[in-house]
C-alpha positions, 0 to 999 in steps of 0.5 A, a space after each residue: 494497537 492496543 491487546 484488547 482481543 480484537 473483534 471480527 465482525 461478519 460483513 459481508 457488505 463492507 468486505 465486498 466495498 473493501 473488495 472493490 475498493 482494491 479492483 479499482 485501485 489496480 485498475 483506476 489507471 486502465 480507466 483514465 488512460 485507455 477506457 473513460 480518458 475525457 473522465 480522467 479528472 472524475 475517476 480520480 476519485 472514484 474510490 471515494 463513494 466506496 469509503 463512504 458507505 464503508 464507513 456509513 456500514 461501519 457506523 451503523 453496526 457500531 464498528 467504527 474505529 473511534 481510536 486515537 489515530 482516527 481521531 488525531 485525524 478528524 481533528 487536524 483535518 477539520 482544522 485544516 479545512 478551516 485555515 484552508 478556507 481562511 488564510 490559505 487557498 480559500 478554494 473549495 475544491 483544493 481544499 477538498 481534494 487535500 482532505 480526500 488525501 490526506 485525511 479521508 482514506 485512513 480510517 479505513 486501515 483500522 476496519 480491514 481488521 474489523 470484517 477480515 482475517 487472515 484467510 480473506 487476506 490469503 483471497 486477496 494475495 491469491 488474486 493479486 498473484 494472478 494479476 501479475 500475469 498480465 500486469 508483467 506481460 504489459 510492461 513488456 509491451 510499452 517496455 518495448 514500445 516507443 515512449 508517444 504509442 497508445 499504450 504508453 499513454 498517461 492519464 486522459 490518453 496523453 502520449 509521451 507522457 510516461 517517465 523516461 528510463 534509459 536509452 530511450 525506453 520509458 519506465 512502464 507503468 502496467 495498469 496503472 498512470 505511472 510507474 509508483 503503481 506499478 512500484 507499489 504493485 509489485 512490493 505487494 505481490 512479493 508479500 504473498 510470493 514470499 509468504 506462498 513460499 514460506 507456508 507450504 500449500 498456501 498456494 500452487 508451487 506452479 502459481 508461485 513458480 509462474 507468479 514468480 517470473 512474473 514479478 522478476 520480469 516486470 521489476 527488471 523491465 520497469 527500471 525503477 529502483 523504487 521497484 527494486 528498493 519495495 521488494 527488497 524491503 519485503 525480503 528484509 522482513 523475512 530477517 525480521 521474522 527470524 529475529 521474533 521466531 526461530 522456528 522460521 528457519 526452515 521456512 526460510 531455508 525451504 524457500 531458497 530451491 523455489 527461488 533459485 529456480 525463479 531466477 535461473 528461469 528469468 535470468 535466461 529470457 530475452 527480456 531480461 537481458 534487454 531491461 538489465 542493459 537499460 536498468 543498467 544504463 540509467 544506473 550509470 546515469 544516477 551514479 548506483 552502478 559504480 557503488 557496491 550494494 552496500 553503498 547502494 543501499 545507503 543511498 536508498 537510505 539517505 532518499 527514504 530519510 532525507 524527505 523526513 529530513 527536508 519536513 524539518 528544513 521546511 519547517 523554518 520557512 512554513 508560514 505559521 498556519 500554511 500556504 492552504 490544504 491542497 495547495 502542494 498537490 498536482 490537482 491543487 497546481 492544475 487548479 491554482 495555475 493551470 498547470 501540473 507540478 509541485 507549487 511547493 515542495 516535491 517531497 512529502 513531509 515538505 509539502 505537508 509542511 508548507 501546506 498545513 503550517 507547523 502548528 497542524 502538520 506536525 501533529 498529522 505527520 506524528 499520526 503517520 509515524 504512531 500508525 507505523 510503530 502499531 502496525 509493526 508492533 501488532 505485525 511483531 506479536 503476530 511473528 512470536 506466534 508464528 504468523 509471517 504475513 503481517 511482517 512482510 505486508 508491514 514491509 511493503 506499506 511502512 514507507 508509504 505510511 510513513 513518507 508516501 505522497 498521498 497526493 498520488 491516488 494509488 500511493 494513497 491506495 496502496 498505503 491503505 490496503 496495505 496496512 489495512 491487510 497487515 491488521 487484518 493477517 494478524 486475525 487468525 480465525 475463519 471470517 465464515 461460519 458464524 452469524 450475528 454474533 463476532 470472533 475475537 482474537 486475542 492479539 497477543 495469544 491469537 487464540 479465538 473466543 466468541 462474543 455471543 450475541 444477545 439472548 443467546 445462551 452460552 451452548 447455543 453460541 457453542 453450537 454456532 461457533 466456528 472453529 478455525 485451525 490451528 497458528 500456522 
């Protein structure tokens, strides 16, 4: 990203898609597997319609993000459609669909910060805290269900369909087709348990005590070390953050009663015992529970950059120009052969690859890795200066920019949201209050100024400015 002061846009309209845009990406699976099953395919997509206007709102206030990633994108993407559509599937819709994945949702990461600050993103973090009542309440119940019952169904309402774990339970899903989401979901939500515990009276202690079990129930029933392995990374964050400011170290110890007392709470429920027993067992069956943590995480490591690691072994076998956008895609499969699965490579850096040929996926994927280090480098000047939030949301998005299957539509989702909030946290003025004209925030001071509109006098702007409180 580069230092120029950052401006804050009053819109109302691309907030309230943004604000859509997130409630169907946590709820796009209760519509594909219990309430529009038979539309399954179409609500795929759903989303689509609302990055559209996003960005038709956002071309006509002139606020459209014209930088060089999203123009990396446009240009690999175009080319990409073309040599789809020539020398690869010469499919419409395969090619369309790797578009939407691949290309289509990641300009939105660099409007969050056009239309949002901080305070927006303490909303969003407020709600998703919420949500993790009924989200842990309903892994419980296909935790506890067997893997064909309703509630464990997939996406078109087919039974039998979810993921084992161990011992013959199934890795529950919540809200969402499979357990990614949920993954994914509860990574975000320990961004804004952390945080909540880090700034005190950002939120209710009893929000984040209840929050708190919450989440711990849902990550040790859902025995998915994907789960394990997004919260951890957001707590590492908080060393991170140490490392930029200091002052956090009081913070930081002030979070340990909070904490502990979350953990004696959901280490003494029933439940808890039953989903260690099963994470337990699948961890004997993976090999992790006869290694110390250390090691563990090693090998955490080792999956994380061996999909790195296998784009570059694809790359001796990648025809020069791909097999065709879309190709490697579940939706590209069921439309080539008629059936689910990866008709190329199952990781992602492999299928981009083999998908795009050399010559384009390594362009596209060094735009995911430049996106990564300016996500990081905005979080990081926001850490100086006291502000946490973007270093733990840059904890729970990074590994998705960077290696996430976007051919999983809430992997994309997350991807997105995720990063889009780490920009906009690092905006520290109030989004309400000002009218017609825009806030700047300087990302390297984050003092505010206001850009006054035209044929408005400086006094006048003076008296229409907001004037938010202080860093921290």
């Amino acid at each position: 990203m580069n230092s120029k002061p950052n401006a804050v846009v009053n819109s109302p309209g691309i907030r309230v898609l943004i604000w859509s845009y997130l409630f169907l990406l946590m709820f796009e699976g209760v519509l594909r597997k219990w309430v529009l099953p038979e539309l399954s395919d179409v609500l795929l997509i759903v989303r689509d319609p609302f990055v559209l206007l996003i960005y038709a709102i956002a071309l006509s206030r002139g606020i459209f993000p014209f930088n060089g990633y999203v123009a990396s994108l446009l240009m690999i993407g175009l080319a990409s459609v073309a040599t789809g559509m020539t020398v690869g599937s010469q499919n419409l819709l395969v090619t369309g669909y790797g578009f939407d994945a691949m290309f289509f949702h990641l300009p939105m990461i660099f409007i969050f910060p056009k239309v949002m600050t901080r305070v927006d993103v303490l909303k969003i973090g407020r709600w998703i805290l919420l949500l993790t009542f009924p989200m842990a309440v309903l892994m419980v119940i296909q935790f506890r269900s067997p893997p064909d019952a309703l509630v464990n169904c997939g996406a078109s309402g087919g039974l039998g369909a979810q993921i084992g774990g161990a011992l013959g339970k199934i890795r529950p899903p919540g809200f969402f087709t499979f357990i990614t989401g949920a993954a994914q979901f509860l990574a975000l939500a320990s961004v804004f348990l952390i945080f909540g515990l880090w700034k005190k009276a950002t939120y209710s202690r009893f929000l984040l005590i209840a929050a708190g079990v919450a989440v711990g129930i849902a990550a040790i029933v859902s025995t998915s070390r994907l789960a394990l392995g997004g919260i951890g990374t957001v707590l590492i964050m908080v060393g991170v953050i140490l490392m930029y400011d200091r002052r956090g170290v009081s913070n930081a110890l002030g979070m340990l009663i909070p904490l502990g007392l979350i953990l004696v709470v959901v280490t003494n429920l029933d439940v808890f015992n039953e989903g260690r027993e099963v994470f337990e067992a699948r961890l004997q069956e993976t090999g992790d529970m006869k290694t110390s943590v250390i090691r563990t995480a090693s090998n955490w490591t080792i999956r994380v950059f061996g999909d790195v690691y296998g784009g570059m072994l694809a790359i001796q076998n990648a025809p020069l120009f791909g097999a065709g956008l879309g190709v490697g895609t579940n939706v590209g499969a069921r439309l080539l052969s008629g059936s689910l699965g990866f008709l190329l490579a199952e990781g992602e850096w492999a299928r981009v690859v083999l998908e795009l040929g050399p010559l384009l996926a390594l362009p596209y994927l060094l735009t995911r890795v430049l996106i990564c280090f300016a996500l990081y480098s905005a979080a990081a000047r926001s850490a100086r200066g006291g502000n946490a939030l973007p270093m733990l949301l840059f904890g729970a998005c990074a590994l998705l920019v960077l290696i996430g299957q976007f051919s999983q539509a809430s992997t994309l989702g997350f991807a997105v949201v995720g990063a889009g909030l780490c920009l906009a946290a690092t905006n520290l003025a109030t989004s309400a209050g000002f009218q017609g004209g825009e806030l700047a925030v300087d990302m390297q001071t984050h003092k505010l100024t206001a850009e006054r509109p035209k044929g408005r006098s400086r006094y006048a702007a003076t008296l229409h400015q907001s004037h938010p409180s202080g860093n921290e």
